[in-house]
N, C-alpha and C positions, 0 to 999 in steps of 0.2 A: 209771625212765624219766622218770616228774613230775619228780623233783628235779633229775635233770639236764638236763630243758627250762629250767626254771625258771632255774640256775643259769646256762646260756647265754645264755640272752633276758637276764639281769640282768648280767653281765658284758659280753657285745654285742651290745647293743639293737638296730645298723644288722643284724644278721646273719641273724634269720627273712625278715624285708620284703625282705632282698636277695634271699636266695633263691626266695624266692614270685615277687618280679620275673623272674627269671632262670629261674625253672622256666617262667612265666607265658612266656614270649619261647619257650620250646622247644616248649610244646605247641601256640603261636599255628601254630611253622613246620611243625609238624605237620597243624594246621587247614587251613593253605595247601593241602598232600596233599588233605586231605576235601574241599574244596569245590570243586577240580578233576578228582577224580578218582572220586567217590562217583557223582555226576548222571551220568558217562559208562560206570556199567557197569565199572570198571578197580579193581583190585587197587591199596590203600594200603598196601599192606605190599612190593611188587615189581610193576616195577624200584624200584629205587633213587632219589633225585633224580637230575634228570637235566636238561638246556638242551634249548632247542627245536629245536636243531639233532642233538640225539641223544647228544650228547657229558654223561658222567657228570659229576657237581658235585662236588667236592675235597668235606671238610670244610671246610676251611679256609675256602672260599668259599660256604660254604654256611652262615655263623653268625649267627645272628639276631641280624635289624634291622644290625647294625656290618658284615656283608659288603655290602647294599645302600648304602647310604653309602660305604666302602673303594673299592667298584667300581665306584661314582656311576650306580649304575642299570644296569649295563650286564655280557652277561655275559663271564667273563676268555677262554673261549675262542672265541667268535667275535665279540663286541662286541653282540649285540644287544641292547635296551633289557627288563629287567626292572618290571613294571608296580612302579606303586609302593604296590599294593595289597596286595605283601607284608609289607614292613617295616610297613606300616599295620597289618595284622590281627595280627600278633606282639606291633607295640607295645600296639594294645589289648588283647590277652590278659591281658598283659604288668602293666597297670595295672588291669585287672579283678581279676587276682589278688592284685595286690598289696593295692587295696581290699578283699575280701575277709579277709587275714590282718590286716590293720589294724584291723578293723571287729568281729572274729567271735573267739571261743575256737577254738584247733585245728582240732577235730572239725568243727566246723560252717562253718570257715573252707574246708575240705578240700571238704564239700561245697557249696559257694557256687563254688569252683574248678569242681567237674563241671558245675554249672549253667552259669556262663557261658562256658563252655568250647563247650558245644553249643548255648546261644543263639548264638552269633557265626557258627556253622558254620552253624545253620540259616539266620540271616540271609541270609549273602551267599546261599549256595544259593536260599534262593528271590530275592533280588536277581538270580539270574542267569540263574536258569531257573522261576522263580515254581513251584516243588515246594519243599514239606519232605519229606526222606525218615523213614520210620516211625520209624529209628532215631535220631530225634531227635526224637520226640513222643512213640510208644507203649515205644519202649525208653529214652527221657529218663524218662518217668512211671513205669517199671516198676523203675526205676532212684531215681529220687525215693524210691519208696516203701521197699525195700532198705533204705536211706539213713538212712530217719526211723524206720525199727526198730532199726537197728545203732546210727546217732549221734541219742539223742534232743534232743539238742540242736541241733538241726536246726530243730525246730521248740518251740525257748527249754521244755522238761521238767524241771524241775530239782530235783526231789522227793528226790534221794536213791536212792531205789529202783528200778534198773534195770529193775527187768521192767514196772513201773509206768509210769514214764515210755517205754520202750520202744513198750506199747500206748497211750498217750495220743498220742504222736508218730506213731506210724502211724496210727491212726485220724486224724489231723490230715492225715497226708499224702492218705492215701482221700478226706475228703471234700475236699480241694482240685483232687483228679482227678478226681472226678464231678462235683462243683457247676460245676468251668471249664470242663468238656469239655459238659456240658450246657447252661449259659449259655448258651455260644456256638453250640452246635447250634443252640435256640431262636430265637435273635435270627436266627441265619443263615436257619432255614427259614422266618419271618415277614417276614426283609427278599425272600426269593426269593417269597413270595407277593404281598408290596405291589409288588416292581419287576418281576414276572413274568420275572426272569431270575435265574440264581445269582450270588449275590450276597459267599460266602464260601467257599474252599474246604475240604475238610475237615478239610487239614493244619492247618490255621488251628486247627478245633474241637481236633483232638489234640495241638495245641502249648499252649494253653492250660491244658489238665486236666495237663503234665508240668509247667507250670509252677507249677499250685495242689500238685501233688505235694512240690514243692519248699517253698512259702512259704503252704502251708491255701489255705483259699477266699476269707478276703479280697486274697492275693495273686494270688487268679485273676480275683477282681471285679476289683480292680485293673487288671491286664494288659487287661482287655477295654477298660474305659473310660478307662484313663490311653492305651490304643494307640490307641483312636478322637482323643484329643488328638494327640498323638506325629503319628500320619497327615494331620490337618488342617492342623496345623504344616508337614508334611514336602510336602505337597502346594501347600499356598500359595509355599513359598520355591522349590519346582522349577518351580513357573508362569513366577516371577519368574525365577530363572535363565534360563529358556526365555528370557523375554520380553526380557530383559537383553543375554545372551550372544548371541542368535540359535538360527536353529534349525540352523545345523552344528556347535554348539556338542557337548558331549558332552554327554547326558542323563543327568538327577538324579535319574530315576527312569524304570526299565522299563515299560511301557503296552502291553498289548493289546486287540482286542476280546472280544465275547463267545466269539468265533469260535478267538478261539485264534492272529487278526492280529497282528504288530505293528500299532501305531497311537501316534500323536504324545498327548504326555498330555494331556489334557482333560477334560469333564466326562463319565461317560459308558462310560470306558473301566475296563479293569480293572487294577488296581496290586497288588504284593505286599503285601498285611498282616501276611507272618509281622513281618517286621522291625521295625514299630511297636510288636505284641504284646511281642516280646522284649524291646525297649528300656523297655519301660514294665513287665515283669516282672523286669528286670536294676534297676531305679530301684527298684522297691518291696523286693524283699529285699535291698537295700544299703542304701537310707536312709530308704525311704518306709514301712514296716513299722509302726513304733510312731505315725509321724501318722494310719496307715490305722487303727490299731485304736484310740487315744484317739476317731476319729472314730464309728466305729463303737458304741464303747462306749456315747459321748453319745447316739447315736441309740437306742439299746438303751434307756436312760435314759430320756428322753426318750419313746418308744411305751411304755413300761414307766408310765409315769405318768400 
């Protein structure tokens, strides 16, 4: 099976990366399913795709990313406009994965796939109804952990001796789902006592421990405070949008109140954090990994002396 990997990747190089692309676009259209169909209570597995006017989707016009473009938005049996927040979430799957296989050996390429697979789902989801559902935190983390037993290489084990690195990798994965999903507990129940209001929810705390499941505890420190970045960023440029576009503009960012209001974004109000979390947990186990641990290490050094 190695050698005939080996023997294809070496013969044609464009042929893993395509298909990781191309697999990356099927599961995206699949994500489409989850994130409208998970928040409403409704079966992803039936019906089938289907237009808003009830009429079933061909294959044919149903083929990611290239039927939204073919059909210029719009769908073939009654013309109505397809958002174009589908070919979007395909294509990024799409180049998640692909990143991924480019980036990672196989195994570990395979699971950076399941990872970002269910950061994107969770995203939009809380994007759109500021919920993460379990099964993208406690069964993302339950699923991490699986993961970093079966491929120790998950978590870079590379001793040789399977059973060895199997429990080093798992234990890597545990303590990345305790230290993140505690972290952020903490902070959450110290910010809820300094603003006397909740301040995180707890999706928030259990997206972070699947994510240190995935990438140890530096990649759940990470998420916490690379997504506190990610948020400031994301919150300054949707001010400006606002402030830019106007306010019929479409909104860059969901706002409610304490209350559970819509409300216009401002200081004050509450915004989804899964999404920042993710993006800055999807950044660290693709590229930010080895800067986080050289830093980390210095600092170890460093208090060590």
């Amino acid at each position: 099976m190695i050698s005939a990997y080996s023997e294809v990747a070496a013969q044609l190089p464009w042929f893993f990366p395509t298909a990781a692309f191309i697999f990356g676009a099927i599961i995206g259209s699949f994500l489409n399913v989850c994130i409208y169909r998970i928040p409403a209570g409704k079966s992803i597995v039936r019906p089938g795709s289907h237009c808003a006017c009830g009429q079933p989707i061909a294959w044919y016009n149903n083929i990611p990313i290239l039927s939204w473009l073919i059909l210029r938005g719009r769908a073939r049996c009654c013309g109505q406009k397809f958002s174009i927040r589908y070919p979007a979430v395909e294509l990024l799957t799409a180049l998640l994965f692909l990143a991924c296989w480019l980036l990672f050996p196989p195994a570990k390429a395979v699971c950076g796939m399941v990872l970002m697979g269910a950061l994107v789902c969770a995203t939009f989801i809380d994007l759109d109804h500021m919920i993460i559902p379990d099964a993208f935190t406690i069964g993302l983390g339950v699923v991490g952990v699986v993961l970093a037993v079966c491929a120790p290489s998950l978590h870079d084990q590379h001793s040789g001796i399977f059973m060895v690195d199997s429990l080093r990798s798992g234990v890597a994965a545990m303590q990345g789902l305790f230290v993140g999903s505690g972290l952020v507990l903490w902070i959450a129940l110290l910010a809820e006592v300094a603003l006397k209001k909740e301040a995180m929810g707890f999706g928030d705390v259990k997206l972070v421990g699947a994510i240190g499941a995935f990438t140890g505890w530096q990649g759940a420190v990470t998420a916490v405070f690379g997504g506190a970045i990610v948020g400031t960023v994301w919150f300054v440029v949707a001010l400006g949008w606002r402030k830019c576009a106007g306010k019929n503009a479409p909104a860059a960012m969901k706002a409610e109140t304490p209350e559970g209001e819509p409300a216009e974004l401002g200081f004050g109000v509450q915004v989804p954090y899964g999404p920042m979390l993710a993006i800055a947990g999807a950044l660290h186990f693709l590229w930010l990994h080895r800067g986080v641990a050289q830093y980390f290490d210095g600092l170890r050094l460093v208090l060590g002396d």
